[in-house]
C-alpha positions as CSV (number, residue, x, y, z in Angstrom):
1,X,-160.6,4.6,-94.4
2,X,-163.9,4.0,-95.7
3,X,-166.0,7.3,-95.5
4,X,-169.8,8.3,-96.3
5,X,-168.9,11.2,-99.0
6,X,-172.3,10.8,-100.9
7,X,-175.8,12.0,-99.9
8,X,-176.3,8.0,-101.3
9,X,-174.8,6.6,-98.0
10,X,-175.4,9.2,-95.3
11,X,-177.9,12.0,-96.3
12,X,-180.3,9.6,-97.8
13,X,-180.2,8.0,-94.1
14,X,-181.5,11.2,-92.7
15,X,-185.1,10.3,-93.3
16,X,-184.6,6.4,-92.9
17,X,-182.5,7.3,-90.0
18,X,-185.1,10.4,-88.4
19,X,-187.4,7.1,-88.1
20,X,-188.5,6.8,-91.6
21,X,-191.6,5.0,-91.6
22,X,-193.2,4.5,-94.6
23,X,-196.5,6.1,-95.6
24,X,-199.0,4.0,-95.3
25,X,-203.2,4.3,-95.7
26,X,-205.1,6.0,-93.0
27,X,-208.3,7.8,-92.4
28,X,-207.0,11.5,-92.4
29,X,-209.3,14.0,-93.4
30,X,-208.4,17.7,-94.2
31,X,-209.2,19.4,-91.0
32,X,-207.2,22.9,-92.0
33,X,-203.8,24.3,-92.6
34,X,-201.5,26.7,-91.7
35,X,-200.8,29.6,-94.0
36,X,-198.2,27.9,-95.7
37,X,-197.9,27.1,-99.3
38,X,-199.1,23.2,-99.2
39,X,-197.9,20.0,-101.3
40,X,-200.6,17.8,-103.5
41,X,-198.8,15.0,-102.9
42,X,-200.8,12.7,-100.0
43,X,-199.8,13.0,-96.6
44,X,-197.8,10.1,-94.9
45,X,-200.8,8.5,-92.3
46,X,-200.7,6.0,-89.7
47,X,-201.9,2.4,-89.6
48,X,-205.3,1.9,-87.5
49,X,-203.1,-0.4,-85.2
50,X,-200.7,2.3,-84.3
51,X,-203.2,4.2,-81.8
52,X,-206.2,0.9,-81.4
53,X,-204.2,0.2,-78.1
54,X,-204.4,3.3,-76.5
55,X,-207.6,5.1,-75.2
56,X,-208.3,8.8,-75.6
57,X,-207.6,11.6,-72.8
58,X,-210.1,15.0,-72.4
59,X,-207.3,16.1,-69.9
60,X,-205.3,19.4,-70.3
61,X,-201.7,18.2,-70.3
62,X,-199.1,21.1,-69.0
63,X,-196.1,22.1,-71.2
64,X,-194.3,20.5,-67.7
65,X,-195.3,16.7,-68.6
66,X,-194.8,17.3,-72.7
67,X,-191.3,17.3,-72.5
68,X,-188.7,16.4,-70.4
69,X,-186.5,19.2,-69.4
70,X,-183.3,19.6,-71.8
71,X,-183.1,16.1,-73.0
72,X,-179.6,15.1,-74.6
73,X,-178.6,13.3,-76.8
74,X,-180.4,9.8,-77.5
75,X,-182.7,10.5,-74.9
76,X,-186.0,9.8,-76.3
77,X,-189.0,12.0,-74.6
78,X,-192.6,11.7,-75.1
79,X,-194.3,14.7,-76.6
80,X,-197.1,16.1,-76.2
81,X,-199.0,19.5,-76.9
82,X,-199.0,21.8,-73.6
83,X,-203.5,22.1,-74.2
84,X,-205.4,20.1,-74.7
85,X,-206.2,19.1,-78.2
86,X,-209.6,17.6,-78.1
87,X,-211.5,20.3,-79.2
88,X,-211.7,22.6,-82.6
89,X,-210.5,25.4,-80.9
90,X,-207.8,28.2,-82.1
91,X,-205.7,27.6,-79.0
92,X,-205.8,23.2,-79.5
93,X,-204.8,24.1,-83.0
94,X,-201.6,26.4,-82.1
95,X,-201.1,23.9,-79.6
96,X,-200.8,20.7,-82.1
97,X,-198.3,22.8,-84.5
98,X,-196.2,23.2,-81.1
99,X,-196.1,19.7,-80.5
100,X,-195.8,18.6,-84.0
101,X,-192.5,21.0,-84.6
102,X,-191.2,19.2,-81.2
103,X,-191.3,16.0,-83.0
104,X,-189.5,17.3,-85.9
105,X,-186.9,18.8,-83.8
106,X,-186.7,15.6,-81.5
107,X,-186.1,13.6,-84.2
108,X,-183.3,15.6,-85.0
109,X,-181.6,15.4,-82.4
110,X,-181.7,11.8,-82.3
111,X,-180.5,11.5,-85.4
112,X,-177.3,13.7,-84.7
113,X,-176.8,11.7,-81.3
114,X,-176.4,7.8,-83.3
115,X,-174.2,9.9,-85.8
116,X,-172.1,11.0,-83.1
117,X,-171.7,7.3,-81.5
118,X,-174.9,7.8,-78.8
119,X,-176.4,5.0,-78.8
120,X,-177.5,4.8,-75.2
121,X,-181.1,4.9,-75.4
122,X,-182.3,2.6,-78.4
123,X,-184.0,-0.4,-76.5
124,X,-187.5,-0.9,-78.0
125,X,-189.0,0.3,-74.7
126,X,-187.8,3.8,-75.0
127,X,-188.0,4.3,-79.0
128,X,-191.7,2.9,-78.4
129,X,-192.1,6.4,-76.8
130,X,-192.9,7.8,-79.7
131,X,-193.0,5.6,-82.6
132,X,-195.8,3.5,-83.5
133,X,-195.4,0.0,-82.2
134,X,-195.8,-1.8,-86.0
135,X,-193.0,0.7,-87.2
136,X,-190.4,-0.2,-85.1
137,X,-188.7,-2.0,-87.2
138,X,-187.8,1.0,-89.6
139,X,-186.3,2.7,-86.5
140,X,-184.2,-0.2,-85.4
141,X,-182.8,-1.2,-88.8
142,X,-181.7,2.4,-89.4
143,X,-179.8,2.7,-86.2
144,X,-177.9,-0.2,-86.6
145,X,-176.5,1.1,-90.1
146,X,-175.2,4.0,-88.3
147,X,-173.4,1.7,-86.0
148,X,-171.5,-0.2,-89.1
149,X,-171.4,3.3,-90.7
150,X,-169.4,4.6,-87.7
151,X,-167.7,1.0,-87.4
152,X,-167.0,0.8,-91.2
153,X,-165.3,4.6,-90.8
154,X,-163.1,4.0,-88.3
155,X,-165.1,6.6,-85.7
156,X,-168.0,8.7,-85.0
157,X,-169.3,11.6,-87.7
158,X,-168.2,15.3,-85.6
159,X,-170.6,18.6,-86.1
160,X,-174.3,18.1,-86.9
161,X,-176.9,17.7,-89.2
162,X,-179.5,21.2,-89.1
163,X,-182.4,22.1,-89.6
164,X,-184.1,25.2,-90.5
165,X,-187.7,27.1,-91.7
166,X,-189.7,24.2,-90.2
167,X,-193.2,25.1,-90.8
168,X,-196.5,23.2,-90.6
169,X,-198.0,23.2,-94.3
170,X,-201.3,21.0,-93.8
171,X,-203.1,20.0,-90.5
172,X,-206.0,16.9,-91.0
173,X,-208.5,15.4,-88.5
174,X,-207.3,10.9,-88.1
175,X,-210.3,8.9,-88.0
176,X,-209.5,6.4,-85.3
177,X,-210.5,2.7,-85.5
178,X,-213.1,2.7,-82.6
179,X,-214.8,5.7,-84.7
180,X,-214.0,8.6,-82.9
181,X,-211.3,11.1,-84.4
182,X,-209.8,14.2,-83.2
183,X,-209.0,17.5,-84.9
184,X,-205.4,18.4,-85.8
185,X,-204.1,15.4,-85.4
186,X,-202.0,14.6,-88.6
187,X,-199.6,17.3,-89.5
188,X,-197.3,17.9,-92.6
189,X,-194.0,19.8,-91.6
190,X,-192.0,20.8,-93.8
191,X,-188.3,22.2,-93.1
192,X,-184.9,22.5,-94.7
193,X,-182.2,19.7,-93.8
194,X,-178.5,20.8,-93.7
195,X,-175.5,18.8,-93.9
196,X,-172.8,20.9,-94.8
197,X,-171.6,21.0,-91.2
198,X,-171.3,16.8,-90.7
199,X,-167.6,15.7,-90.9
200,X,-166.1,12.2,-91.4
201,X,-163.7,11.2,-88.6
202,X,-160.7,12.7,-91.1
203,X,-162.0,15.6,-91.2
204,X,-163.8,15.9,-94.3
205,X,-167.3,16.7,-95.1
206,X,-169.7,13.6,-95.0
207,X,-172.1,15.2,-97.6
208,X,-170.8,17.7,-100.6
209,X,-172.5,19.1,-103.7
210,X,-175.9,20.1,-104.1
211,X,-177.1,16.8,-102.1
212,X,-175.3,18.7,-98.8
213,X,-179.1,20.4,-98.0
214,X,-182.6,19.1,-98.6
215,X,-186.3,19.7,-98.5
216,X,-187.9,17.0,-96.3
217,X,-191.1,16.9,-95.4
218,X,-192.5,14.8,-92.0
219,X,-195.7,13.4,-91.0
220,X,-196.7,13.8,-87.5
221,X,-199.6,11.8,-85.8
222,X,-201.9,12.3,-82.9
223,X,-202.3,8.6,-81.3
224,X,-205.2,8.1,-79.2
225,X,-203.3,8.8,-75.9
226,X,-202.5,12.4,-77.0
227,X,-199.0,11.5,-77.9
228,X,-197.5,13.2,-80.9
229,X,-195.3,10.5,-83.0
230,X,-193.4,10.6,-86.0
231,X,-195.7,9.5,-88.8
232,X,-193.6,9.2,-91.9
233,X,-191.2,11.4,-93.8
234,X,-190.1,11.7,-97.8
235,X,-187.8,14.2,-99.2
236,X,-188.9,16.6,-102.1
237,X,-186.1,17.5,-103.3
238,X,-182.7,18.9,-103.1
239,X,-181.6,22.4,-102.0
240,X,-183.4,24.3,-100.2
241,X,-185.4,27.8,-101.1
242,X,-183.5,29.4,-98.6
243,X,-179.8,28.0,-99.5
C-alpha cells in the first residue's frame, strides 16, 4: 500500500490543500495590528478582480447570517463578521479578527473533511463561497490530489489535522478598484498546524518527524460584499513555539 509518510506528500498539502492561493499584488495598506509579535515578510493580498464584482454593504450583519449553524464537514459557509465593519471603530475591528479566525478555522475543517473522503460539497458554486473567483483553480486542483491520495492509499486518512494559538498578527486597510477601501480588511493569522494525530488507512501516522507540526501563516480578505475569504497562506517554518 502506497502511503503519504512525508510532510513532502501530505503536510505540504495543508496550505495547497487549506485553498492555497498564491500571494499576489494588492493595494493593502497598514491599517493596525493586534498585539502580536508581527512578520516583515509581505502579506499575501488579493487581485483587484477578486472583489470589482461585488458592491459594498453599510448594513450591520448579525452573528445569525455569518455562519451557518454547526456546519460539517465539507460544508462550505459564507463568513462574515457579526458588526459591521465599515467604520474605524474598536468594535468593527474586534469584529474583523472574529471573522478572520472563522476563516482559518473553516478552512480547517475543510481540509480534514477531503482527507477523510468528504467530498460532497466541492462544485465551483459552493467553494465560490468564499474564495476569490480567479483563484479557484488552486482550490480545485488541491482537492482532486486528495482524491488520488486517498485512491492511491487504498482509503481515507482517520483522526485530524489541528490547529492551535491562532492569532491575528497584522490587520491592513484593501484599496478596492473603484477607489473606496475599508479598514481591517486584510488580516495576517498566524497559528500552529498539527499533524501528529492524521493516520494512514493501516494505521500509521501520515506525517512523523519534526515536519509532524508547523507554523502557517493565512491571509484573510475583506471583499467588497463584506465577505471574509481566504487570501493566501505560506508556512514559516517547522515546529511550533508551543510544541
Amino acid at each position: 500500500m502506497k502511503t503519504l509518510n512525508t510532510r513532502t506528500g501530505l503536510a505540504a498539502m495543508s496550505v495547497a490543500l487549506m485553498l492555497a492561493l498564491s500571494a499576489c499584488g494588492g493595494g493593502a495598506q497598514a491599517a493596525g495590528e493586534s498585539s502580536e509579535t508581527t512578520s516583515s515578510a509581505p502579506v499575501a493580498t488579493a487581485s483587484a478582480s477578486a472583489s470589482a464584482a461585488s458592491t459594498p454593504t453599510a448594513t450591520k450583519a448579525s452573528a445569525s447570517a455569518s455562519v451557518v449553524a454547526e456546519p460539517k464537514g465539507s460544508e462550505v459557509v459564507e463568513v462574515r463578521a457579526a458588526d459591521d465593519t465599515n467604520a474605524d471603530a474598536t468594535i468593527a475591528k474586534q469584529a474583523a479578527i472574529k471573522a478572520a479566525k472563522r476563516v482559518v478555522a473553516q478552512d480547517n475543517r475543510l481540509l480534514n473533511a477531503w482527507l477523510h473522503g468528504d467530498f460532497e460539497h466541492t462544485s465551483d458554486e459552493e467553494l465560490l463561497k468564499f474564495v476569490a473567483p480567479e483563484k479557484l483553480k488552486q482550490v480545485t486542483d488541491p482537492i482532486q490530489s486528495a482524491r488520488n491520495d486517498i485512491k492511491n492509499n487504498g482509503g481515507v486518512f482517520t483522526g485530524n489535522v489541528t490547529i492551535r494559538d491562532v492569532a491575528v498578527t497584522d490587520i491592513f486597510t484593501y484599496d478596492y478598484p473603484d477607489g473606496t477601501s475599508y479598514p481591517y480588511s486584510v488580516l495576517r493569522v498566524k497559528f500552529c498546524e498539527d499533524w501528529t494525530q492524521l493516520r494512514t488507512p493501516d494505521g500509521e501516522r501520515a506525517v512523523t518527524g519534526p515536519d509532524s507540526t508547523a507554523t502557517v501563516e493565512v491571509s484573510v480578505l475583506r471583499l467588497q460584499d463584506g465577505r471574509y475569504v481566504y487570501n493566501g497562506s505560506r508556512e514559516l517554518g517547522t515546529g511550533c513555539a508551543s510544541s
